[in-house]
BABA-524243 format. One record per residue (C-alpha): residue number from 1; residue in one letter; x, y negated, z. Coordinates in steps of 0.5 Angstrom, whole numbers, plus 500, padded with zeros to 3 digits. Layout:
N
{pos = NUM&code = A&px = X&py = Y&pz = Z}
...
//
This chain:
271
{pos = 1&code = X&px = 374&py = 754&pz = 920}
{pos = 2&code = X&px = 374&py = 759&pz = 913}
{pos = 3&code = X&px = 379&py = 757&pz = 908}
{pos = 4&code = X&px = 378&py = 753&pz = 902}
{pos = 5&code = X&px = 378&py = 758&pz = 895}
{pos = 6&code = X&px = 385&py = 758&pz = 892}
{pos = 7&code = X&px = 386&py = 755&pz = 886}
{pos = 8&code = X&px = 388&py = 761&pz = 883}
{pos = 9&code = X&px = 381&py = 763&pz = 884}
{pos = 10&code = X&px = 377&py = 758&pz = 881}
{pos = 11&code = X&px = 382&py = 759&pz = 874}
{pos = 12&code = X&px = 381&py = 767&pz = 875}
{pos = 13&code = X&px = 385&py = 770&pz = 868}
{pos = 14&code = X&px = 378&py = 774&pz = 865}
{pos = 15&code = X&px = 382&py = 780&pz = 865}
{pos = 16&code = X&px = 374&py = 783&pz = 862}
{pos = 17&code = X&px = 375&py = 780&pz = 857}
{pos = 18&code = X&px = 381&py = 781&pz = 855}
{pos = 19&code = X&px = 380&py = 788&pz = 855}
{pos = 20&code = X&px = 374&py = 788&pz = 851}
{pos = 21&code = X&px = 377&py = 784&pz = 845}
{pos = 22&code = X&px = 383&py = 790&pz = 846}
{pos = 23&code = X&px = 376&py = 795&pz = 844}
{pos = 24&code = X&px = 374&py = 790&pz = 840}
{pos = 25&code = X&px = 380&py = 790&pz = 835}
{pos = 26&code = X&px = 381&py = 797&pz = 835}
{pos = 27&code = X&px = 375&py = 798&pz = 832}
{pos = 28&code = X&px = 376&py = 793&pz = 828}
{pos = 29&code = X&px = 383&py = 797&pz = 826}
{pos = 30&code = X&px = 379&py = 804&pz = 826}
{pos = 31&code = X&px = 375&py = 801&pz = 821}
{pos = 32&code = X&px = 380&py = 797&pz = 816}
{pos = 33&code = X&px = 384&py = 804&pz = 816}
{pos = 34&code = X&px = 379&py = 809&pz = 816}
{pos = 35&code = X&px = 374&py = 810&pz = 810}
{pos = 36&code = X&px = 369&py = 814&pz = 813}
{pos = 37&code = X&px = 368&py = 808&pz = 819}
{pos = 38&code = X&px = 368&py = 803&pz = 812}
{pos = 39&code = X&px = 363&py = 805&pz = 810}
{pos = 40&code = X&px = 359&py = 807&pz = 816}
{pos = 41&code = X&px = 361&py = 800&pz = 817}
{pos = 42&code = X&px = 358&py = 798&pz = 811}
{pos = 43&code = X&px = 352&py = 801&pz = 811}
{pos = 44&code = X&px = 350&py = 799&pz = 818}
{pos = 45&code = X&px = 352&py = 791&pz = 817}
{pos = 46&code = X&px = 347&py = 790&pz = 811}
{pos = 47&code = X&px = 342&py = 790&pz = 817}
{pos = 48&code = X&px = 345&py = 784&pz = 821}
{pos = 49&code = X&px = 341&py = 779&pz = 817}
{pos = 50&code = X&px = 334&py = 782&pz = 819}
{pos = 51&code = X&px = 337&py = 782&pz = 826}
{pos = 52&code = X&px = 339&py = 775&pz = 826}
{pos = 53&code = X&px = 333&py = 774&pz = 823}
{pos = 54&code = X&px = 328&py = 777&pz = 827}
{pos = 55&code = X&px = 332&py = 774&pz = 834}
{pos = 56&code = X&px = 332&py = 767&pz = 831}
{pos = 57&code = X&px = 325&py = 767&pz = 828}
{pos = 58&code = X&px = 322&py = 770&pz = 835}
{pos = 59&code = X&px = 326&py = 766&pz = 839}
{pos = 60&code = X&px = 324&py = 760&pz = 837}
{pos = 61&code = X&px = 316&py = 761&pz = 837}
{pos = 62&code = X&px = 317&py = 765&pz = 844}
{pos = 63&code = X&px = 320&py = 759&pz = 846}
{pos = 64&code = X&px = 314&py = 754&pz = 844}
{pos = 65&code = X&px = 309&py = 759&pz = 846}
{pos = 66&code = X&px = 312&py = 760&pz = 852}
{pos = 67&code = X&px = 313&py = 752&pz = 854}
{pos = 68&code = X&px = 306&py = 751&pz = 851}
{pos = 69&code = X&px = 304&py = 756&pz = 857}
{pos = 70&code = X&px = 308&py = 754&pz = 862}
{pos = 71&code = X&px = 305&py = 746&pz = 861}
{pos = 72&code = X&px = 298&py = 750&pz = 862}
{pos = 73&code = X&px = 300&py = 753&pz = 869}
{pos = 74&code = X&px = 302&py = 746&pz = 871}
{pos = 75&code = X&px = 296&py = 742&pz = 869}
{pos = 76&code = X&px = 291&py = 739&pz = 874}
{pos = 77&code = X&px = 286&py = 744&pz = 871}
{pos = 78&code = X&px = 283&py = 750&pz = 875}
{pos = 79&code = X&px = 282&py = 755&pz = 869}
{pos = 80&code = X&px = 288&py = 753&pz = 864}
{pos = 81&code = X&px = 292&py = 755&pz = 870}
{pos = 82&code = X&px = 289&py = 761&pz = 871}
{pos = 83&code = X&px = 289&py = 762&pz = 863}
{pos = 84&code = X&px = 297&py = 761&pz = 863}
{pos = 85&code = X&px = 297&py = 766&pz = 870}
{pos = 86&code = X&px = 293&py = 771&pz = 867}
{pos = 87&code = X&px = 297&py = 770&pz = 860}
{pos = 88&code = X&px = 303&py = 772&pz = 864}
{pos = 89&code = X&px = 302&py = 777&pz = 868}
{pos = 90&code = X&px = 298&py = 781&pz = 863}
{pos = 91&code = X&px = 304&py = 781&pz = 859}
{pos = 92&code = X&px = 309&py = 782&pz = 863}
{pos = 93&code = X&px = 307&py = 789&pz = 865}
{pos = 94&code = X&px = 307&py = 791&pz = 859}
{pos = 95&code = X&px = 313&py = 795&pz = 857}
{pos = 96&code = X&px = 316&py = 791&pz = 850}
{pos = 97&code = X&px = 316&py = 797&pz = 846}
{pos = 98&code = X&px = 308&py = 799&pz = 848}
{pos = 99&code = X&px = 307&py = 792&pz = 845}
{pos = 100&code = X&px = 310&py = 792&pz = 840}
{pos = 101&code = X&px = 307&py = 799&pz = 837}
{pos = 102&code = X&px = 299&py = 795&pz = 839}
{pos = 103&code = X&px = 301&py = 790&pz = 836}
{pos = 104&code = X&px = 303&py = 793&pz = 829}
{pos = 105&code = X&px = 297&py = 799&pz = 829}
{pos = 106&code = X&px = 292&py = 796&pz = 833}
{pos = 107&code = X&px = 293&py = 788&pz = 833}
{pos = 108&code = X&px = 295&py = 787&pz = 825}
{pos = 109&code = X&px = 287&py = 792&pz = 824}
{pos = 110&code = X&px = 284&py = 787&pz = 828}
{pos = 111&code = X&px = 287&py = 781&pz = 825}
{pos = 112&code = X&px = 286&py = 782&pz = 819}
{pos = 113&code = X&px = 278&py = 785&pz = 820}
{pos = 114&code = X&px = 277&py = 778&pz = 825}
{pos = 115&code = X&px = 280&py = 774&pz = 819}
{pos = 116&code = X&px = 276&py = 777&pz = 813}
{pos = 117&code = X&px = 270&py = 776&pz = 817}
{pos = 118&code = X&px = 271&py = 769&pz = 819}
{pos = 119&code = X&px = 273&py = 767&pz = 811}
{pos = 120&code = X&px = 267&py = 772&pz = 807}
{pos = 121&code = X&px = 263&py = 766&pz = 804}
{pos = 122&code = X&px = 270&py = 764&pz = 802}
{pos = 123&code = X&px = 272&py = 771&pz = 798}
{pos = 124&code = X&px = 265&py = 772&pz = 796}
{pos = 125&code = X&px = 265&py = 764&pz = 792}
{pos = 126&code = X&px = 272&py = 768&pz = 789}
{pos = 127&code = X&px = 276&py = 762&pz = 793}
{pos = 128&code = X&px = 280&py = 768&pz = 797}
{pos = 129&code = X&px = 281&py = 775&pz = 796}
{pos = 130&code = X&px = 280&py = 780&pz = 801}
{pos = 131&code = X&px = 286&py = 781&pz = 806}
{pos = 132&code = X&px = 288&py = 787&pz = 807}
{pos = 133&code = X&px = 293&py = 791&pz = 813}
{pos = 134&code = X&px = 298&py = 793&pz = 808}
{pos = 135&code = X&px = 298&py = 785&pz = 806}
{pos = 136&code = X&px = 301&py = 783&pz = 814}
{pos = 137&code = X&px = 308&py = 786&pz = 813}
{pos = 138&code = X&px = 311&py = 791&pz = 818}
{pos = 139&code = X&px = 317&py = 785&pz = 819}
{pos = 140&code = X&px = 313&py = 780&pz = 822}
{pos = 141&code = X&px = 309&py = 784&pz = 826}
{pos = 142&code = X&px = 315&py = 786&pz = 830}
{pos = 143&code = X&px = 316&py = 779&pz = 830}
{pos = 144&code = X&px = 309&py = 777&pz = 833}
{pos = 145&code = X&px = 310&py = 783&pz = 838}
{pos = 146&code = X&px = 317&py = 780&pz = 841}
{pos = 147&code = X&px = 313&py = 773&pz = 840}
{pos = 148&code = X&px = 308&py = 775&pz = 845}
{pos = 149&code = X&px = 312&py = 779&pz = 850}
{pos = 150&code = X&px = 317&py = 775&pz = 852}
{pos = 151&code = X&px = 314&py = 768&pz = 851}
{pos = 152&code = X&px = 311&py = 771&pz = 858}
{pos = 153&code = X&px = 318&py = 771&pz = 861}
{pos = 154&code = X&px = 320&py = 764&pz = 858}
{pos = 155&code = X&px = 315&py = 761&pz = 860}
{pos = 156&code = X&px = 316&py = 762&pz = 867}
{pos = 157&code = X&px = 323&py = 759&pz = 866}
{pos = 158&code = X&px = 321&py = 753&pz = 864}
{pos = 159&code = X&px = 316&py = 752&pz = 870}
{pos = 160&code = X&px = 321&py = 753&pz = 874}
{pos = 161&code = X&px = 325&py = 748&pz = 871}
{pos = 162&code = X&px = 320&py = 744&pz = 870}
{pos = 163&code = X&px = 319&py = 743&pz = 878}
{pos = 164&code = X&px = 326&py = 743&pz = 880}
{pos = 165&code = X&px = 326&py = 736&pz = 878}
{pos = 166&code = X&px = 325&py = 731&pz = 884}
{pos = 167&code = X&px = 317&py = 729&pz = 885}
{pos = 168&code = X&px = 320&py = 722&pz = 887}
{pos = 169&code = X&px = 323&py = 721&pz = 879}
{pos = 170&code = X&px = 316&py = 723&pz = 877}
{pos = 171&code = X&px = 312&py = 717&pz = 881}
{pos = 172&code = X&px = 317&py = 712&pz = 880}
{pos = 173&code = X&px = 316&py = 714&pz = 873}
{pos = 174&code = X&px = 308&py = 714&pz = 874}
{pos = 175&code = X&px = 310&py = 707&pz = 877}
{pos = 176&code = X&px = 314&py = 704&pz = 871}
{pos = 177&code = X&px = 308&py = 706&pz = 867}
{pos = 178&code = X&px = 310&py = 712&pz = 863}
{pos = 179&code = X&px = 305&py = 716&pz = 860}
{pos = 180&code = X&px = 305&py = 723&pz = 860}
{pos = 181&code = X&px = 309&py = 724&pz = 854}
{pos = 182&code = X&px = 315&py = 719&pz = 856}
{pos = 183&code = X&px = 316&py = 722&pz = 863}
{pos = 184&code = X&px = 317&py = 729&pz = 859}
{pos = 185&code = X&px = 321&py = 726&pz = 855}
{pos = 186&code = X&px = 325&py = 722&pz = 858}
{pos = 187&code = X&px = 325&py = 724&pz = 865}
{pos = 188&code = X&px = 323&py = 731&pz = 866}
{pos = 189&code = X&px = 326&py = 735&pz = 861}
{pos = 190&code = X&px = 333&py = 732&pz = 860}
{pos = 191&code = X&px = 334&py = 734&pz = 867}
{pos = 192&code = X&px = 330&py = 741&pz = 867}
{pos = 193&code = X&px = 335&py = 743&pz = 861}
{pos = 194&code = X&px = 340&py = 744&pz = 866}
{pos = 195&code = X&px = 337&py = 748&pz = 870}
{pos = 196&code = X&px = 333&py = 752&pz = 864}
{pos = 197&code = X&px = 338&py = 754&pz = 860}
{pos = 198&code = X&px = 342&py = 759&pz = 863}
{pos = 199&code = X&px = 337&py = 763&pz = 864}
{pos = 200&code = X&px = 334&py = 761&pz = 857}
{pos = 201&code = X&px = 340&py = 763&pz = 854}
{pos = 202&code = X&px = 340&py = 770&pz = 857}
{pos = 203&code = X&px = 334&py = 771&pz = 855}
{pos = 204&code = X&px = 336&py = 770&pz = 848}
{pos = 205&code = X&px = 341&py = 775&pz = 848}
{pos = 206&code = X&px = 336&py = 780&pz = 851}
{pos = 207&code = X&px = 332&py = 779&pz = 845}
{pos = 208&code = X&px = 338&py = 781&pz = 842}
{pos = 209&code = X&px = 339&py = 787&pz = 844}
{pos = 210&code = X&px = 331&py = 788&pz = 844}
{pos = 211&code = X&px = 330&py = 786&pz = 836}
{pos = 212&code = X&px = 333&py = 794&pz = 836}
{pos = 213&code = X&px = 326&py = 795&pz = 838}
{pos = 214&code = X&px = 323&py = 794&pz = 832}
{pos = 215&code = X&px = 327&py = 800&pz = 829}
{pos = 216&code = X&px = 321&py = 804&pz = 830}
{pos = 217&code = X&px = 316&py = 801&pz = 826}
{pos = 218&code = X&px = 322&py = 802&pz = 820}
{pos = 219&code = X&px = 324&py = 795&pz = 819}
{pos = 220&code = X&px = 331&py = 795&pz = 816}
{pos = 221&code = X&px = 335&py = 792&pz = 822}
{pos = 222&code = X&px = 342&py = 794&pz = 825}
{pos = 223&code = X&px = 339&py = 800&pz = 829}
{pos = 224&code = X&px = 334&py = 802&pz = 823}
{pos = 225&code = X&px = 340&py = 802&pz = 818}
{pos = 226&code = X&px = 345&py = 807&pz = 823}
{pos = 227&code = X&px = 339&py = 811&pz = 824}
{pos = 228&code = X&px = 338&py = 812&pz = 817}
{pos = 229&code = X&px = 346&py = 813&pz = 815}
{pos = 230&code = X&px = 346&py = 818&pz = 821}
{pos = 231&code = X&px = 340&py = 822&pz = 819}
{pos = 232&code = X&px = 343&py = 824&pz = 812}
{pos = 233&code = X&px = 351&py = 824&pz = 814}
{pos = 234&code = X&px = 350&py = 827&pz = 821}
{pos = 235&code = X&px = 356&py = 823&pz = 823}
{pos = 236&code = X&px = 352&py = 821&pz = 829}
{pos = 237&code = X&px = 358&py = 820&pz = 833}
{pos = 238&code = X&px = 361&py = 815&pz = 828}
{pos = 239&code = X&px = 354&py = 811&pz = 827}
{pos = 240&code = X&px = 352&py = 810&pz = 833}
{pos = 241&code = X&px = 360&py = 807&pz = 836}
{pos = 242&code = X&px = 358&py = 802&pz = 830}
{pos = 243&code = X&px = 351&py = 800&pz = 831}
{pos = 244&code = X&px = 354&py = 799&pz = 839}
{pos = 245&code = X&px = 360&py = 795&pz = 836}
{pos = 246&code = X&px = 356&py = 791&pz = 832}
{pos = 247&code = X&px = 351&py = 789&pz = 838}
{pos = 248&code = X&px = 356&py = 788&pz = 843}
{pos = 249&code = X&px = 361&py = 783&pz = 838}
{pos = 250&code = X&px = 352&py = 779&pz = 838}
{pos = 251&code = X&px = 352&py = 780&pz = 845}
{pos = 252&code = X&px = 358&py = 778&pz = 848}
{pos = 253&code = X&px = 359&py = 772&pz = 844}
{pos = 254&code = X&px = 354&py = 769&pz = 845}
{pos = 255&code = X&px = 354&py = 771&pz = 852}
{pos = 256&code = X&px = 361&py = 767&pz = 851}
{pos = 257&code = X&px = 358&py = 760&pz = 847}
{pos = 258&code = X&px = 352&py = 759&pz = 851}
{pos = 259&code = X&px = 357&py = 760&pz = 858}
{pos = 260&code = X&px = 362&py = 754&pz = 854}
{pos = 261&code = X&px = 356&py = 750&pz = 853}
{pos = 262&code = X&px = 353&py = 751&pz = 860}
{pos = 263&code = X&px = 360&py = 748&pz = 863}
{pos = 264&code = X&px = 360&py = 743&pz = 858}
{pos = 265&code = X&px = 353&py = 741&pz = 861}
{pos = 266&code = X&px = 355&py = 741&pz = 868}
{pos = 267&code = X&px = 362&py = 737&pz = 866}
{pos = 268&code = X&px = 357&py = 732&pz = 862}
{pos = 269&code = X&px = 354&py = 731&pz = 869}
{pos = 270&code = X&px = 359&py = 730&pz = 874}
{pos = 271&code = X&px = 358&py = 737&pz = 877}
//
């Protein structure tokens, strides 16, 4: 008969963690105590606003467009299954990076041409000016890009939590006379979030990490502001030791908060 797990295991001490906060402060004191670390510190750091905005903004949309996806793909319709699945396959064999540089030079000229075609009598009445694709900023076509790729991802993290949820509770629901939108509400959501949310919360550290991405378009983010301060001080080493810093101090806490909150769920639960 296997032994029951020791208690000392299930309170395991995070050495990991404790050896990442050692690095983490000597960073910190690196940076304190060296003017060059300063000021590459400084530098870099002006582009963590762009980094969080990025990340939040386009998390946000991704995660309403891929719910919206993931309802199509459990809908009783035919083809807006297929739309949803055709939607998801699509772009997730696209590389993140590929998407992005489509969307900024070959979907912003596409838009922009589709729109000014659609409001012509519009500008022609002088009601609307002319749009044009200097006018649909660099920022929020890295924004779309980021949107639109991993909004495939998320909406398979909302099927699948959405059908973890017991058939049963959703008849009786049916029986009860809830409509469509009160069993989401209040039956299948509050249960699918406990299985949704782990895996929505490693996906918005990923978008973390791939808002660096939108470096290549120029936005001025943590990645770009290290490439630029490198470029013209030929500090490499000390640049990109910072850049990774800052990330891994994004990252690791919020890997460490979505954890607490995951456990606090499951106390919540009784689990």
């Amino acid at each position: 008969m296997p032994a029951a797990p020791s208690s000392t295991a299930k309170s395991e001490f995070p050495w990991w963690l404790a050896a990442a906060l050692v690095l983490a402060l000597a960073a910190a004191l690196a940076i304190a105590t060296s003017d060059l670390y300063a000021q590459v510190f400084a530098t870099v750091a002006k582009g963590i606003g762009i980094t969080v905005f990025v990340t939040v903004v386009a998390f946000a949309l991704a995660s309403a467009f891929g719910l919206g996806i993931a309802l199509m793909a459990l809908s009783g319709s035919q083809w807006l299954r297929q739309i949803a699945r055709f939607y998801v396959e699509i772009i997730r064999g696209v590389p993140v990076l590929v998407l992005l540089f489509w969307i900024a030079f070959a979907g912003a000229p596409a838009f922009v041409a589709a729109w000014n075609a659609l409001t012509a009598p519009l500008q022609s009445a002088g009601w609307l000016g002319e749009l044009l694709v200097r006018d649909v900023s660099l920022l929020w076509r890295a924004i779309m890009a980021l949107t639109i790729g991993y909004s495939a991802f998320i909406s398979e993290v909302f099927r699948a939590g959405i059908q973890s949820v017991e058939k049963g509770q959703i008849e009786a629901a049916k029986a009860l006379g809830l409509t469509r939108v009160q069993r989401f509400r209040l039956i299948i959501f509050p249960q699918a979030i406990r299985t949704i949310l782990p895996p929505l919360g490693n996906d918005f550290v990923a978008m973390v990490k791939d808002s660096s991405l939108v470096s290549v378009l120029g936005v001025a983010d943590i990645t770009q502001m290290g490439k630029v301060y490198a470029a013209g001080s030929f500090r490499f080493f000390e640049t990109y030791s910072i850049v990774a810093y800052i990330y891994l101090i994004l990252t690791v806490g919020l890997s460490l908060a979505l954890r607490a909150l995951e456990q606090r769920l499951r106390r919540q639960h009784g689990e």
